[in-house]
C-alpha positions as CSV (number, residue, x, y, z in Angstrom):
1,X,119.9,116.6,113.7
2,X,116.0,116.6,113.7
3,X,114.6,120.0,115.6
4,X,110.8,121.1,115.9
5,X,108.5,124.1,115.7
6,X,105.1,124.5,116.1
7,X,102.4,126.4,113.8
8,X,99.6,126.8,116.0
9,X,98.4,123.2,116.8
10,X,100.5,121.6,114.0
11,X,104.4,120.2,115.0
12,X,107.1,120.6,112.5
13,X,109.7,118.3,112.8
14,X,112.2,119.2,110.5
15,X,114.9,116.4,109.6
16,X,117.9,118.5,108.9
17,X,120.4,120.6,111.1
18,X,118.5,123.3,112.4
19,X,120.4,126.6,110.2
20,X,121.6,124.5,107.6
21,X,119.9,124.7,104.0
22,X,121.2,121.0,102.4
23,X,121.5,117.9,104.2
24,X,121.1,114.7,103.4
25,X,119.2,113.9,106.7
26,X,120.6,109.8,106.6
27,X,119.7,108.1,109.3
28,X,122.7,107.9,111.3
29,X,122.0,106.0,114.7
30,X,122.6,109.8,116.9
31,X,119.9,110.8,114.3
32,X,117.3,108.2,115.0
33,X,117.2,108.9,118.7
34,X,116.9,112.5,117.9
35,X,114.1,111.8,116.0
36,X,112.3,109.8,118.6
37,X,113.2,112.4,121.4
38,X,111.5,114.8,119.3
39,X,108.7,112.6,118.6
40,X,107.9,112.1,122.5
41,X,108.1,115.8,123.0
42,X,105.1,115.6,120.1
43,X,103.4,112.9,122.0
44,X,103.5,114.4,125.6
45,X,101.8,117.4,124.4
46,X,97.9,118.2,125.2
47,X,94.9,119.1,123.2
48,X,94.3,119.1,119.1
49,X,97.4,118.6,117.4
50,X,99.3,117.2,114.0
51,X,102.2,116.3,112.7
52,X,104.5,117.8,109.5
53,X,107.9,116.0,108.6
54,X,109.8,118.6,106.5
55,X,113.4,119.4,105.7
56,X,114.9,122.0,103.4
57,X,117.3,122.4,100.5
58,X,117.6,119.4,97.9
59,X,116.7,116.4,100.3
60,X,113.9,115.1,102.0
61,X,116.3,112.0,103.3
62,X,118.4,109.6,101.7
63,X,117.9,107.1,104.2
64,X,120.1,104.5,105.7
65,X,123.5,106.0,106.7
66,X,125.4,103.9,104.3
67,X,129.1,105.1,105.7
68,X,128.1,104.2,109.2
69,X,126.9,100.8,108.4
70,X,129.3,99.4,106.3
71,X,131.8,100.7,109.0
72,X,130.0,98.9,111.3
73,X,128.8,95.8,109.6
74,X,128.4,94.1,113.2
75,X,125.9,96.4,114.1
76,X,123.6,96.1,111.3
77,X,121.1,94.3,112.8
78,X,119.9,96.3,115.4
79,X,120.7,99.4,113.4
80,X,117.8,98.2,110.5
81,X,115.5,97.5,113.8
82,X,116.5,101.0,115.3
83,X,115.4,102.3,111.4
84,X,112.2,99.9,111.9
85,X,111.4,101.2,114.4
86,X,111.0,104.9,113.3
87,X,108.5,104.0,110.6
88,X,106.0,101.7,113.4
89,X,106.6,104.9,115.7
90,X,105.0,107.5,112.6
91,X,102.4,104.5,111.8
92,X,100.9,104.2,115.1
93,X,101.3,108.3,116.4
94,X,98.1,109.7,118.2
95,X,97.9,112.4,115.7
96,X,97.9,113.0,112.0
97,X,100.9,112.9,109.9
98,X,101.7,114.4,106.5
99,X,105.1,114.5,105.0
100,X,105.9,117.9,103.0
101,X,108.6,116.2,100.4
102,X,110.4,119.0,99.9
103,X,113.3,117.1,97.5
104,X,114.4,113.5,96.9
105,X,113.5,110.7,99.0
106,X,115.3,108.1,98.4
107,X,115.3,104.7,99.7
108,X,114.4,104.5,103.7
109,X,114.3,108.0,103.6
110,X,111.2,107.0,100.9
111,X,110.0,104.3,103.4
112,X,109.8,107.6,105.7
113,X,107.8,109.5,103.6
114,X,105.2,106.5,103.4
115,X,105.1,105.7,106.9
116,X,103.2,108.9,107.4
117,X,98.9,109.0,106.8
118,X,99.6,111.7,103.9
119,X,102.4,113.1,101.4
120,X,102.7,116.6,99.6
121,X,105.3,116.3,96.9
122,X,107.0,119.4,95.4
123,X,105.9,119.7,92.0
124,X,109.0,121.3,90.2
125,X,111.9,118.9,91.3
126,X,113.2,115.6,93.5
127,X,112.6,112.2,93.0
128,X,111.0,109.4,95.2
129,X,112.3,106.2,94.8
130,X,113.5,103.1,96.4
131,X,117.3,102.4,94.4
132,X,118.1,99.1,96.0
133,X,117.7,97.2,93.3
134,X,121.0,99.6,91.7
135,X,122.6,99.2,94.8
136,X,122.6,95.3,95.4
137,X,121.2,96.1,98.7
138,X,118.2,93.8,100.3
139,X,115.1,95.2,101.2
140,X,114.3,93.5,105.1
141,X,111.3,91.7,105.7
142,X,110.0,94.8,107.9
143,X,110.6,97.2,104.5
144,X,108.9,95.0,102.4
145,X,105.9,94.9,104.5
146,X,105.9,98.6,105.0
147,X,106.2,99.1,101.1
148,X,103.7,96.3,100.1
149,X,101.2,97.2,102.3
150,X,101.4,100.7,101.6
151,X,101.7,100.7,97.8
152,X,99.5,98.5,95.3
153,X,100.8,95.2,94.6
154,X,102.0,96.4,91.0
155,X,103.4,100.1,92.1
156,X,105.4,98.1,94.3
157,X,106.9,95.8,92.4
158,X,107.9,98.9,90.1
159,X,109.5,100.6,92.6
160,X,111.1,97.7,94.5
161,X,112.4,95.9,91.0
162,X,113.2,98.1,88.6
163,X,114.0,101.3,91.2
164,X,112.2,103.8,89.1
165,X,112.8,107.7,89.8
166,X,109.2,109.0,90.4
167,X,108.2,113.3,89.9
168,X,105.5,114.2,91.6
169,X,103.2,114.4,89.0
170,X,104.6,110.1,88.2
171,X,104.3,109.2,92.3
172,X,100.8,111.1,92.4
173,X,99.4,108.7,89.6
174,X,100.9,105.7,91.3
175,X,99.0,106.8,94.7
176,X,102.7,107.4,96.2
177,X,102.3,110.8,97.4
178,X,98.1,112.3,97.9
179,X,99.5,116.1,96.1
180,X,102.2,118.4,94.7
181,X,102.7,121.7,95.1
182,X,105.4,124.7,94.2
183,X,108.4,125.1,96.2
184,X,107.8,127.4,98.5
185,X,104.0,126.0,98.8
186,X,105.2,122.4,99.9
187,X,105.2,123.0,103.0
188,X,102.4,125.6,103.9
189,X,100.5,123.2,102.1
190,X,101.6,120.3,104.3
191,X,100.6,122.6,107.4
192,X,96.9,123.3,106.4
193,X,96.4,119.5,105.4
194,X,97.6,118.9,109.1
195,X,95.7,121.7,110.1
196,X,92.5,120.6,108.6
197,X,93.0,117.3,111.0
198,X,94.1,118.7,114.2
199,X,90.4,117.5,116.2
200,X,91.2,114.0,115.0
201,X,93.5,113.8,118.1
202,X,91.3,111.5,120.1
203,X,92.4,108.4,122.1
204,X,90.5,106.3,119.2
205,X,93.1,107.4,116.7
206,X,96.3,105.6,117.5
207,X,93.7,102.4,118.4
208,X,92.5,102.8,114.3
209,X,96.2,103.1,113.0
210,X,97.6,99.8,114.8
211,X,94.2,98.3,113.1
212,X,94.7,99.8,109.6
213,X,98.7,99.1,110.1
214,X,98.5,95.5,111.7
215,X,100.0,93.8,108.8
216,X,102.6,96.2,108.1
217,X,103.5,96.6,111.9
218,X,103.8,92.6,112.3
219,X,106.4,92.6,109.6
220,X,108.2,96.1,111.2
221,X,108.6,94.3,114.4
222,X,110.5,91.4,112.8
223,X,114.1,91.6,114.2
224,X,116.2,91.8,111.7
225,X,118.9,88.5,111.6
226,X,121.1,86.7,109.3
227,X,118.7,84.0,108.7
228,X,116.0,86.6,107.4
229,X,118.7,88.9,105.8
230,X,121.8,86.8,104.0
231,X,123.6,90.1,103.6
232,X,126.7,91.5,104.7
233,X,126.4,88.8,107.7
């Protein structure tokens, strides 16, 4: 489950099990309220601060908790919403964001890493893609506006049709991620980014993001329904 420290002004949410070295970090729906518990502990806290997403071992996330769902296909709905609503919460925060991609990222776990205002990719290994397209899974109409209005027009249409496996050094050229670094830089980079932004907490910030965001953020607050989503019912 998601747990946080702090490095002087900057949070660190990290997504996996706090003493574990390899998780997947899927978004099982226990996981998602975790993650916005921690995320109003970030909020309700006073003064200069930012925001670094990490987790450790081979994974950044893999996204969408794929056992869950299809065991509970009748509850698809308002899970996609519940996973929604995650990346409008990290759009619209009153600090900044920067996701350290420590490993892959893969599908919404990918949609995570862009929902953030920055992204520092590890340079030596782990892949950011979106593998619907291999999966015969549906991107929502609240993904798709997240990803197209994120990523160029033509970046996206990679990514979303052809699910392309993107390094660092591929995602950096693509304007996927803003920088790579080593390993055990990824996320001491992240930090001093974050660091570097800590005064921008002002009540004008959040106001600026919903601004920036407002197409992307119409489309993440489209329930998700059969009509707008002919899968799995």
């Amino acid at each position: 489950m998601p747990y946080l420290e702090r490095d002087g002004d900057v949070f660190v949410l990290y997504l996996g099990n706090e003493g574990q070295t390899d998780s997947e970090n899927r978004f099982h729906p226990d996981w998602i309220d975790e993650f916005h518990d921690q995320l109003d502990r970030v909020e309700a806290a006073e003064g200069p601060a930012a925001l670094v997403t990490v987790a450790t071992g081979k994974f950044f996330s893999n996204g969408l908790d794929t056992d869950w769902l299809f065991a509970n296909l009748d509850r698809m709905h308002g899970y996609l919403d519940r996973v929604h609503s995650m990346f409008s919460r990290l759009l619209t925060l009153n600090m900044p964001t920067v996701a350290a991609l420590n490993g892959h990222a893969f599908g919404a776990g990918a949609m995570l890493a862009l929902s953030h205002d920055f992204r520092v990719m590890r340079s030596d290994r782990g892949y950011w893609s979106l593998p619907e397209i291999h999966l015969g899974m549906p991107f929502t109409v609240a993904m798709n506006a997240l990803v197209t209005e994120r990523l160029t027009n033509q970046v996206a249409v990679e990514a979303m049709t052809t699910g392309r496996r993107y390094s660092a050094v591929d995602a950096i050229a693509a304007g996927i991620v803003d920088t790579q670094a080593d390993a055990d830089r990824v996320l001491a980079d992240a930090v001093a980014r974050a660091g570097a932004l800590t005064a921008n907490r002002k009540p004008i910030l959040p106001v600026i993001k919903r601004a920036l965001h407002a197409r992307a953020l119409e489309g993440l607050n489209t329930p998700t329904t059969a009509e707008n989503l002919p899968f799995g019912g």
